[in-house]
BATI-223752 format. One line per 10 residues: number of its first residue (from 1); their letters; for each residue x, y, z of N, C-alpha, C, CB. Coordinates in pm, 1 decimal, always signed. Each point is the difference from the previous one (the first is absolute). Glycine has a CB too. Layout:
NUM) A) X Y Z X Y Z X Y Z X Y Z  ...;
END
This chain:
1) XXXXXXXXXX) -903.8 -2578.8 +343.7 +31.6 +127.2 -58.7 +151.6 +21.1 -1.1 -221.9 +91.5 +76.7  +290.5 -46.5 -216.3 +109.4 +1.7 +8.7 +39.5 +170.0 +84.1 +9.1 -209.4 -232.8  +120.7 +191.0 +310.7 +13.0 +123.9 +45.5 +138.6 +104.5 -123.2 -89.6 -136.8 +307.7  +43.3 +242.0 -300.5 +61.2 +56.7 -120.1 +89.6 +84.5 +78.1 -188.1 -7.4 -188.9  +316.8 +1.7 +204.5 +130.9 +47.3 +78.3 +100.2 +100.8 -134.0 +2.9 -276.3 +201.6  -21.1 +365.8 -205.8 +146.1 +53.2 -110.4 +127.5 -9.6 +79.4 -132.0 +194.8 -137.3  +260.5 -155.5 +59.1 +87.5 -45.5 +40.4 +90.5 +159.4 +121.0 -20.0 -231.1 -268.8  -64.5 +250.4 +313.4 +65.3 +132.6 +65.4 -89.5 -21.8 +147.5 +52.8 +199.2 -250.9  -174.3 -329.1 +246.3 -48.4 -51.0 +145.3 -176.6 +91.1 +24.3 +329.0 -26.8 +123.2  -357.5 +74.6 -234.6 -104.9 +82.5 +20.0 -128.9 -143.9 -68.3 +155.1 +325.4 -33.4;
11) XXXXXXXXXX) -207.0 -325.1 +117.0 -143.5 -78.7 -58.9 -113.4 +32.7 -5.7 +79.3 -129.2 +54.7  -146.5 +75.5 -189.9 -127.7 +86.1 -51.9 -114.3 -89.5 +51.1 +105.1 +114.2 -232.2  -175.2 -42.9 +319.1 -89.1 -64.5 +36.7 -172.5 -10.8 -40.0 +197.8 +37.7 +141.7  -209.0 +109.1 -248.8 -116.6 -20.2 -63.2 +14.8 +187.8 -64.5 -165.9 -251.7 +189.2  +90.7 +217.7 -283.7 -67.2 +140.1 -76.0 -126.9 +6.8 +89.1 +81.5 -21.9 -281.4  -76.7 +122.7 +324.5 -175.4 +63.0 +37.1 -110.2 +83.6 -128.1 +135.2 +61.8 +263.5  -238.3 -70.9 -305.0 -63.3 +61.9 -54.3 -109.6 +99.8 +103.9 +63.9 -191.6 -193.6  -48.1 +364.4 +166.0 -42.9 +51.0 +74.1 +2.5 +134.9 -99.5 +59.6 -155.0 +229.8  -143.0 +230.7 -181.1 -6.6 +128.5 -66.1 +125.3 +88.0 +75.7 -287.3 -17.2 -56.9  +315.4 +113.8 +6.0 +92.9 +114.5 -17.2 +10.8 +83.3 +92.5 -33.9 -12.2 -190.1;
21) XXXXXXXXXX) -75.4 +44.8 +281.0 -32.5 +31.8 +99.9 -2.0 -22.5 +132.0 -53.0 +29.0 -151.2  +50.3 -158.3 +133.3 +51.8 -121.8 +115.2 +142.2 -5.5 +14.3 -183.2 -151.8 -55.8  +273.2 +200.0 -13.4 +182.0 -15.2 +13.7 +6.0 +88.0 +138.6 +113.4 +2.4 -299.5  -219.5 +61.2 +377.6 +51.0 +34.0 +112.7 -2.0 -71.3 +71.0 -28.7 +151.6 -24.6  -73.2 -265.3 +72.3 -44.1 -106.1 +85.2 +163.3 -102.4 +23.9 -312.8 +10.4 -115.6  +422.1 +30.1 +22.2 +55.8 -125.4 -24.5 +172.0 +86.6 +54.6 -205.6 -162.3 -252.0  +281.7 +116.5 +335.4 +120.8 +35.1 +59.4 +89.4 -118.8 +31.1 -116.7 +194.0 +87.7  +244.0 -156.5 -141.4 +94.9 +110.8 -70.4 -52.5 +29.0 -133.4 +209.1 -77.2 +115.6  -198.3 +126.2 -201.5 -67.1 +4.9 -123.2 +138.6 +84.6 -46.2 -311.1 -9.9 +38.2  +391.3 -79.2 -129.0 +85.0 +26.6 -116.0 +32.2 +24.8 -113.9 -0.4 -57.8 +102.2;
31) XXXXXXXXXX) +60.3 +52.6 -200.2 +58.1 +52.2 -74.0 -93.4 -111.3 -91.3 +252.6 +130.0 +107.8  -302.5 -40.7 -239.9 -93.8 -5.1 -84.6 +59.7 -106.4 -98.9 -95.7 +244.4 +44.3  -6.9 -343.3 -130.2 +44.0 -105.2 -109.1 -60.5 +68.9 -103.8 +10.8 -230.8 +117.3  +31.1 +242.2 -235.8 -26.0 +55.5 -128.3 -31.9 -135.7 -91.9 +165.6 +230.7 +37.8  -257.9 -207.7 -81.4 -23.8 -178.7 -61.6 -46.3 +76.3 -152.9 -128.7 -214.5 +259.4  +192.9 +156.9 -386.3 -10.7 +80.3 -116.1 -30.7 -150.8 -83.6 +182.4 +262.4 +39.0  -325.4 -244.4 -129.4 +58.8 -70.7 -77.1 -59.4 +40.7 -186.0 +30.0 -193.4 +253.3  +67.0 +136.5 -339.4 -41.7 +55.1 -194.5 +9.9 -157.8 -42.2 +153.4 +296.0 -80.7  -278.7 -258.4 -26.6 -48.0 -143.2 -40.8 +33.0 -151.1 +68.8 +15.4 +140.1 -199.0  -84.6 -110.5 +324.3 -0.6 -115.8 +45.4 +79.7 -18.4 +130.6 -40.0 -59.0 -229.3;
41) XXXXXXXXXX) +185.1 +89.4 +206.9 +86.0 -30.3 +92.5 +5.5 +100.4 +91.0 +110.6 -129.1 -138.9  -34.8 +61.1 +186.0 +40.7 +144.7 +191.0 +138.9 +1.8 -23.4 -169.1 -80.5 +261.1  +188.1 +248.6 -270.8 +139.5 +66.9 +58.3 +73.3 -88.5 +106.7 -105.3 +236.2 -30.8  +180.1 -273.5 +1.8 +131.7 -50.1 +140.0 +153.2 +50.2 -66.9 -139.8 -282.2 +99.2  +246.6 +363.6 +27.8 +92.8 +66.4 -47.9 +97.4 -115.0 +89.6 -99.9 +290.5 -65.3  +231.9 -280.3 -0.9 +120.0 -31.1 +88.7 +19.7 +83.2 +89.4 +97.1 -93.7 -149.1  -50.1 +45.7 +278.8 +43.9 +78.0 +103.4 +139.7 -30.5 +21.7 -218.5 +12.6 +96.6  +314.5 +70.8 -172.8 +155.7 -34.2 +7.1 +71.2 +28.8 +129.5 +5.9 +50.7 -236.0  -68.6 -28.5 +347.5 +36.5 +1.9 +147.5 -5.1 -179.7 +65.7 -126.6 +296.4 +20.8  -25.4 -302.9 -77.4 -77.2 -165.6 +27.4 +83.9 -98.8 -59.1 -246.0 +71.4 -18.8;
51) XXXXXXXXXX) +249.9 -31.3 -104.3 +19.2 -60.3 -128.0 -105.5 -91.3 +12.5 +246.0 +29.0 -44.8  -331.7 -8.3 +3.7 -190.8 -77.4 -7.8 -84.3 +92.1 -93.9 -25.0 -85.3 +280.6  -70.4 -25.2 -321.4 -123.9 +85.0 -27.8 -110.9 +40.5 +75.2 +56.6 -86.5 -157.4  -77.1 +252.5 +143.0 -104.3 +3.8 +91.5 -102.8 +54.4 -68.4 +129.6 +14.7 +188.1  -256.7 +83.7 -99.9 -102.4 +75.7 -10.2 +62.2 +142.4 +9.2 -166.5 -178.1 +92.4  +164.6 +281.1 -164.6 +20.0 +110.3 +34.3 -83.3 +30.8 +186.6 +25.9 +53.7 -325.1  +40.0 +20.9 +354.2 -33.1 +27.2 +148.0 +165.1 +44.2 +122.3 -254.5 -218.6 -69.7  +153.7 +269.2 +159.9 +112.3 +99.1 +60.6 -74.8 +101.5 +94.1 +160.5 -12.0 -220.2  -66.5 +19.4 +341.1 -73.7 +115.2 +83.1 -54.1 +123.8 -5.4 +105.1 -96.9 +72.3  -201.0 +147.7 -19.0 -23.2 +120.8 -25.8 +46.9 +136.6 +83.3 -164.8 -146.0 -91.6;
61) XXXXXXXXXX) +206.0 +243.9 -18.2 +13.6 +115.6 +61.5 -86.0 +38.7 +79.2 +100.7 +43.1 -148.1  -28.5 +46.0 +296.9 -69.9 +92.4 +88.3 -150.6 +28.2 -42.2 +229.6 +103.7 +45.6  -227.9 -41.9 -147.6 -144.9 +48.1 -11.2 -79.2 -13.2 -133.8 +78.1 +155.4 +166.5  -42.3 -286.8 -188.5 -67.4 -90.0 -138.4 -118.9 -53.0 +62.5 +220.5 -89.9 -133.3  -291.3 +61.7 +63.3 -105.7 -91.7 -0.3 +22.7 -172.3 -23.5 -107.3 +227.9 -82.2  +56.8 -327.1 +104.8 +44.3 -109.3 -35.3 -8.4 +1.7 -192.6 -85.0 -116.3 +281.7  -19.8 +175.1 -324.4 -14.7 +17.1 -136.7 +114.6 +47.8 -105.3 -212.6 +36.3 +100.1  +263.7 +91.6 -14.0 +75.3 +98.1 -34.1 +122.8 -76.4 -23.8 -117.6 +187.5 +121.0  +140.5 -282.5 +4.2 +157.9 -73.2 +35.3 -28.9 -123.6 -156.7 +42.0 +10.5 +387.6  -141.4 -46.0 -363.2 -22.0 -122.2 -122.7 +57.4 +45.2 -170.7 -254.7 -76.2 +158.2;
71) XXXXXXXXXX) +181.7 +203.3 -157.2 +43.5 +92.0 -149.9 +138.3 +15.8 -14.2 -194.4 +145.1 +7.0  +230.7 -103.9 +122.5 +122.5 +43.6 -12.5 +113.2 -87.9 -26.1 -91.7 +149.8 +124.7  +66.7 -292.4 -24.7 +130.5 -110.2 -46.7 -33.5 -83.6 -133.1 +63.0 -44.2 +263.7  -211.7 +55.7 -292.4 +25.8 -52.4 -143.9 +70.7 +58.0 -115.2 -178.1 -77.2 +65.4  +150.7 +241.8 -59.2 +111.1 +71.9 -85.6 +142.3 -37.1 +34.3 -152.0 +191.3 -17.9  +199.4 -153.1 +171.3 +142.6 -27.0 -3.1 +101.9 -114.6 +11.9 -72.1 +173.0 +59.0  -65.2 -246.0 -86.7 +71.5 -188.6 -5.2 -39.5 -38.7 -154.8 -67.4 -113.3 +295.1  +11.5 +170.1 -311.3 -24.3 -59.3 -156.3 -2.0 +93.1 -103.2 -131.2 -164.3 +84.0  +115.9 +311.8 -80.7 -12.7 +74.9 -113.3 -162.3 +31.9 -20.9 +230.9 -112.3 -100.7  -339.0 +62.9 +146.3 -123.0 -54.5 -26.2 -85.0 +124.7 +57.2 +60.1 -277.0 +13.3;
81) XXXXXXXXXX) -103.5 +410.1 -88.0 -60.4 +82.1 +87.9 -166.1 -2.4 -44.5 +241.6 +151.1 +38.3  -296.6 -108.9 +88.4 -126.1 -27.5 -19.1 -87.1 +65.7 +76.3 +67.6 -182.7 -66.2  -165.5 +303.9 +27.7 -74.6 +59.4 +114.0 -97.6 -47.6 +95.6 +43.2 +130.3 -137.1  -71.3 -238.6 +146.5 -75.6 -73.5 +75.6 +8.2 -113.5 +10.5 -101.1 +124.8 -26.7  +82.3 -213.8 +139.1 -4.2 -153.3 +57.2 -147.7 -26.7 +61.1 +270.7 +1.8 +69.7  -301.3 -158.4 -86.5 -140.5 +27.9 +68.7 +61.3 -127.6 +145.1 -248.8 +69.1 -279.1  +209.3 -38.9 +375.4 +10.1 -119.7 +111.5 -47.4 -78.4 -10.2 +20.6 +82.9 +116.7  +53.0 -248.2 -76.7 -66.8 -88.3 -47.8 +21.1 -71.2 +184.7 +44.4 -6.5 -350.2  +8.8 +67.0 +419.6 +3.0 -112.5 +173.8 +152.3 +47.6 +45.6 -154.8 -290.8 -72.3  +171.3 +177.8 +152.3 +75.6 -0.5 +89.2 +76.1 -115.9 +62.6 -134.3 +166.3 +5.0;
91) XXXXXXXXXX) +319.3 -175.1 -37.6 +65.0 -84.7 -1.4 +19.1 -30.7 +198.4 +105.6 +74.5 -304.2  -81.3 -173.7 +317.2 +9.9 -15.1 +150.6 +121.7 -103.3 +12.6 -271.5 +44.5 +61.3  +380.0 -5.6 +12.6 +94.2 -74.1 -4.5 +68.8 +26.6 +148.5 +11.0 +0.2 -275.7  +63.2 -151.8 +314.4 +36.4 +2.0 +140.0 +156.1 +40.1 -37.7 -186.8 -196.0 +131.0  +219.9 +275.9 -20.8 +138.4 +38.6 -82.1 +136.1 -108.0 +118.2 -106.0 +348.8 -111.0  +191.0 -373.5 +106.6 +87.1 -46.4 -3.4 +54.9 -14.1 +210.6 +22.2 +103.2 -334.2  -65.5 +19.8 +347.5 +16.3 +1.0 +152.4 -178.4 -39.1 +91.4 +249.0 +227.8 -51.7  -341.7 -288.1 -13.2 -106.6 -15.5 +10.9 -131.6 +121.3 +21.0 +151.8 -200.4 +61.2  -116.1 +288.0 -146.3 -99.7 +151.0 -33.3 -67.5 -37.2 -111.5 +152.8 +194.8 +71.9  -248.1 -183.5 -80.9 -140.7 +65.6 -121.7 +74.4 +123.2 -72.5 -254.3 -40.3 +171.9;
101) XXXXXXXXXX) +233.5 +33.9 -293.4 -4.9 +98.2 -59.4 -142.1 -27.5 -123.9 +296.6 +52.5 +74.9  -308.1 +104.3 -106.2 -87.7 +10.5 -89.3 +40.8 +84.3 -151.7 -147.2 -25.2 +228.7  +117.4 -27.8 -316.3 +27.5 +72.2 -114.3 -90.6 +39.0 -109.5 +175.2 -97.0 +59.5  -217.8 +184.6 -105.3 -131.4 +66.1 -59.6 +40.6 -33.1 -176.5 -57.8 +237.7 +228.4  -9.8 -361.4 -232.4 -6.6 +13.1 -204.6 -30.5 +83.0 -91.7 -48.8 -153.2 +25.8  +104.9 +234.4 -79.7 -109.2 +21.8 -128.7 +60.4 -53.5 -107.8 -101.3 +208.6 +66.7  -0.3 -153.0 -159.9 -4.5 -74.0 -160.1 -45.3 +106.7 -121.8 -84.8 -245.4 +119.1  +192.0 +250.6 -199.3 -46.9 +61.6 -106.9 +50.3 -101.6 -143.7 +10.6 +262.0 +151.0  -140.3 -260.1 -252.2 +12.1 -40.8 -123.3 +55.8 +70.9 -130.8 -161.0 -101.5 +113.1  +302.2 +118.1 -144.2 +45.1 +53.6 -71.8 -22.9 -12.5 -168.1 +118.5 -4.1 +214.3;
111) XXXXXXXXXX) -100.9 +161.4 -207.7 -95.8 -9.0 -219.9 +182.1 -13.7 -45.8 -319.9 +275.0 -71.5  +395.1 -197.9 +88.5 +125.3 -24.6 -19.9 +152.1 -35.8 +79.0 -147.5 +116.6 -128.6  +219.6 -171.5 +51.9 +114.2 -38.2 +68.7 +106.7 +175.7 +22.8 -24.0 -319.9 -136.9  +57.1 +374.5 +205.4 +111.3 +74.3 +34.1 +136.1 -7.3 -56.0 -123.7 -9.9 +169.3  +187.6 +41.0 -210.3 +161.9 -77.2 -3.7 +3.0 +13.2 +163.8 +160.9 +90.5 -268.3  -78.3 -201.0 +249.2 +63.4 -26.3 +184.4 +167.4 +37.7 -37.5 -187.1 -266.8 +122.9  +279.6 +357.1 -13.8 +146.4 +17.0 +23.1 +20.0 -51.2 +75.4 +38.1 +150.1 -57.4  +62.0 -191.7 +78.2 +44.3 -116.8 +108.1 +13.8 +137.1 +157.5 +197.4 -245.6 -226.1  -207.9 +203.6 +312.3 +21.3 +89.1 +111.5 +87.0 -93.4 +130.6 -250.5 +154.1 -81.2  +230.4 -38.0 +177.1 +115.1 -65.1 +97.5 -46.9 -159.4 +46.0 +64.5 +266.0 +109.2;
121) XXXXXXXXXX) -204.7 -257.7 -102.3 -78.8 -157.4 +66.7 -24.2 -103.2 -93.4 -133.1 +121.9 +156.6  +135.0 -62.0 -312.5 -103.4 -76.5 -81.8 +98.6 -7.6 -108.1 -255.4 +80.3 +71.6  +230.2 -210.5 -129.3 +110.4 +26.6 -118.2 -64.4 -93.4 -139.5 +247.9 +24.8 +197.9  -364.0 -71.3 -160.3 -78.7 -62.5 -114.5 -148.2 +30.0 +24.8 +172.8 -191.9 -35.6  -259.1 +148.6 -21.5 -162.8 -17.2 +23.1 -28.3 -142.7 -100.0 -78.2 +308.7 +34.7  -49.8 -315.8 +31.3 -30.2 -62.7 -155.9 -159.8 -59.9 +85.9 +314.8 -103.5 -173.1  -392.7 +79.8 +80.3 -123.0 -42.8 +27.7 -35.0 -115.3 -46.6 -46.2 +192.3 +13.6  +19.1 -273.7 +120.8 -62.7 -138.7 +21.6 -81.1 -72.6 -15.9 +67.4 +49.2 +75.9  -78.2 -163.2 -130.1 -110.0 -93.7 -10.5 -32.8 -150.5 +111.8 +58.3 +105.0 -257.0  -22.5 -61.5 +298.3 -4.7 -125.7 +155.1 +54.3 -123.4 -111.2 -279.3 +72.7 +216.4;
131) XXXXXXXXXX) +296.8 -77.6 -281.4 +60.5 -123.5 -85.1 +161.9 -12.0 +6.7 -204.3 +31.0 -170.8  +251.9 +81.7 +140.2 +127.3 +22.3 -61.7 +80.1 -26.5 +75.0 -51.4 +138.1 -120.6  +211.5 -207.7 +111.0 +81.6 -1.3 +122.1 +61.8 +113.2 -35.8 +31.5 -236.2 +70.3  -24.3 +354.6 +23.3 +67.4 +90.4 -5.4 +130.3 +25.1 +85.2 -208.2 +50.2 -75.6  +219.4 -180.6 +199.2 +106.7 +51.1 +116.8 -63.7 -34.8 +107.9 +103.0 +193.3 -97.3  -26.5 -105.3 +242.7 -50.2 -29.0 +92.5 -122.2 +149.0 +35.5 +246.1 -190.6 +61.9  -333.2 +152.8 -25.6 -124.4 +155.4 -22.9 -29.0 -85.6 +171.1 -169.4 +92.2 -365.1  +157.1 +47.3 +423.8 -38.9 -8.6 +189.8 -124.7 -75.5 +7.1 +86.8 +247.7 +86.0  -80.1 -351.9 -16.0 -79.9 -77.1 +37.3 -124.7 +66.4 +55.4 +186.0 -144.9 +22.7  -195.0 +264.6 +69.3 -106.2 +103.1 +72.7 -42.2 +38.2 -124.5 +95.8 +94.7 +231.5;
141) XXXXXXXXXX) -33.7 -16.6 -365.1 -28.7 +70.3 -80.4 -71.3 -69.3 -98.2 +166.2 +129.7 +64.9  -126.7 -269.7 -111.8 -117.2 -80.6 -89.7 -73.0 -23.2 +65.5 +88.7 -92.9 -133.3  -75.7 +37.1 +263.0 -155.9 +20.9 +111.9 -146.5 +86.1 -53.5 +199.7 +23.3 +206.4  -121.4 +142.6 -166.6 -74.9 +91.8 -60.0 -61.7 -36.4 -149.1 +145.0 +151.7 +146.6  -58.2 -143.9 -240.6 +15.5 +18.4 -153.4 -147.0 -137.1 -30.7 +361.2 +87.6 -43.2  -294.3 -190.9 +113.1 -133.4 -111.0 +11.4 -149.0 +14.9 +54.7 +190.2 -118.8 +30.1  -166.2 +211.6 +74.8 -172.3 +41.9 +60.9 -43.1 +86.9 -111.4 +26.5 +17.2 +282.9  +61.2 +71.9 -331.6 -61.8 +122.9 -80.8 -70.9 +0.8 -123.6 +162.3 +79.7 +93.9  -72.0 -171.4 -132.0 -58.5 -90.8 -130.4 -139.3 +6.9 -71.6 +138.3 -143.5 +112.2  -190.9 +37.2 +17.6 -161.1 -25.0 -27.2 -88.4 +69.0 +63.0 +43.0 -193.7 -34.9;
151) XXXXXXXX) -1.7 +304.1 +95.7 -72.4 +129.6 +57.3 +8.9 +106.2 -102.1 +57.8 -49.9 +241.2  +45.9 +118.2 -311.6 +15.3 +47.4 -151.4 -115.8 -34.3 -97.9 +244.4 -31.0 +36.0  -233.9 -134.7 -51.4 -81.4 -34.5 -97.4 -145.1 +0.0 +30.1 +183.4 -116.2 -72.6  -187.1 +77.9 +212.9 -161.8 +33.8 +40.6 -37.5 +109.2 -25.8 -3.3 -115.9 +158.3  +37.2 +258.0 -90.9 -9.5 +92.0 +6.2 +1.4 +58.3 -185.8 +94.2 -27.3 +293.8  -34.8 -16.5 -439.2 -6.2 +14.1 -86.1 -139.2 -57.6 -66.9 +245.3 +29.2 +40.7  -238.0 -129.6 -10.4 -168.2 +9.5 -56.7 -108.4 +40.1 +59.0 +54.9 -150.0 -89.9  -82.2 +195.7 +154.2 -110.0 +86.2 +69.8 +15.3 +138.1 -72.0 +6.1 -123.8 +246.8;
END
């Protein structure tokens, strides 16, 4: 098994599939992944801090919900607003000083594109086809983008 390391020392050690309800069972529990994708592809923005491609995602406010935090950084990382996400699991990653962390997915399927403005974090978007060379995109974050994939598509034909 290859081990999947990004370049900031955080390693992804698996997606969990679990209902929504269960995100209490699971500690530390962090800052929410926004997983978007239109005809086909998945949302990934530049992170001009990183300078990488990532997943929209980001901590949550005091008194957000993990849902709430998910809505919210997909608008302010990408322009992309949307009244609802559905949960799809749970990212698990060893962080750098040897801690667990947990991070709550969701996923919404977009009918339209937003205009995107460039903002203080984000200064492009663009949506992916696991084909394309686009750059360097976080090794943890295609992790995700790769489990979600064929859980999306399962979950679409049913």
């Amino acid at each position: 098994m290859t081990v999947i390391i990004n370049k900031n020392g955080y390693v992804f050690l698996e997606c969990i599939s679990l209902n929504e309800h269960e995100l209490k069972n699971y500690s530390p529990l962090a800052g929410s992944y926004a997983l978007a994708r239109f005809n086909g592809k998945f949302l990934i923005c530049f992170n001009t801090l990183r300078k990488q491609w990532e997943i929209p995602a980001g901590g949550r406010n005091e008194s957000e919900t993990a849902k709430e935090c998910a809505i919210r950084e997909l608008f302010e990382e990408t322009g992309q607003a949307v009244k609802d996400m559905e949960f799809k699991g749970l990212l698990k990653v060893r962080k750098p000083d040897g801690t667990m962390k947990y991070n709550p997915i969701f996923y919404v399927e977009l009918d339209n594109i937003e205009t995107f403005n460039k903002n203080d974090e984000t200064d492009q978007i663009l949506f992916w086809n696991f084909i394309d060379n686009v750059g360097y995109i976080d090794e943890v974050d295609e992790a995700v983008l790769r489990w979600c994939k064929p859980v999306v598509e399962l979950t679409k034909e049913r």
